[in-house]
C-alpha positions in Angstrom: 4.8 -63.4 -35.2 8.1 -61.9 -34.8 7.3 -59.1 -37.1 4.9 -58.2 -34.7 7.2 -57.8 -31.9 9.4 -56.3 -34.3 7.5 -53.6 -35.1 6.2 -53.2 -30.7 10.3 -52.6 -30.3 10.5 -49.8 -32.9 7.2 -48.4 -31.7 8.5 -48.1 -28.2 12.0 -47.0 -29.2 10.1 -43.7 -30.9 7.9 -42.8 -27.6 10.4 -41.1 -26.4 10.5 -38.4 -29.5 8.2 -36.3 -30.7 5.7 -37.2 -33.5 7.3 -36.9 -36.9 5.7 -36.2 -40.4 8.3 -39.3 -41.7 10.9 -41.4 -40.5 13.8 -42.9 -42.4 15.5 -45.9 -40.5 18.5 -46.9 -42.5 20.3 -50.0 -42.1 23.8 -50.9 -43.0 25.0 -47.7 -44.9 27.5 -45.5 -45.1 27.7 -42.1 -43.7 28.3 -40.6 -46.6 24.4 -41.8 -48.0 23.2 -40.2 -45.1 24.7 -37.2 -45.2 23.6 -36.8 -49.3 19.5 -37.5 -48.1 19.9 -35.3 -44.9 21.7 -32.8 -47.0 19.1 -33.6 -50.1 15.7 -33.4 -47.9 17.5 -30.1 -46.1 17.4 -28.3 -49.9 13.3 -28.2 -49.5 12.0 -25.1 -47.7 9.3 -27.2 -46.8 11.5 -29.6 -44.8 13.2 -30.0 -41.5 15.2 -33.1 -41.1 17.1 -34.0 -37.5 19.4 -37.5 -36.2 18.3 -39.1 -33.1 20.6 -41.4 -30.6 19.2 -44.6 -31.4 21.3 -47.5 -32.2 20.6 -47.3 -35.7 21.1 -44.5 -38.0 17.3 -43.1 -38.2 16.2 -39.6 -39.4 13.4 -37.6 -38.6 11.5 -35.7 -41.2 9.2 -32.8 -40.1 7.1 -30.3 -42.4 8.3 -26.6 -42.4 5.3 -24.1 -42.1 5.1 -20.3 -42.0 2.9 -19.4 -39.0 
């Protein structure tokens, strides 16, 4: 039962943001592992990453396209 509201609380801390392809929610880490897979995922021309102001360390991953 508490994984259900577990997983209500992330939902609604998201709604807020705008709809990512992926989102990597990291836990106790340091900044320096962030930086290497923002910096990492940022190497692809296919990929946009961005940080949000949650209260955990969470990236956003969006697809690039040519329009």
């Amino acid at each position: 039962m508490s994984a259900n509201k577990t997983d209500k609380t992330a939902v609604q801390q998201y709604d807020n943001y705008p709809d990512p392809d992926a989102i990597i929610h990291f836990g106790d880490v340091s900044e320096e592992l962030v930086e290497l897979v923002v910096e990492t995922l940022e190497t692809s021309e296919f990929l946009s990453t961005s940080r949000v102001d949650l209260p955990e360390t969470t990236l956003f991953v969006e697809e690039v396209t040519d329009e």
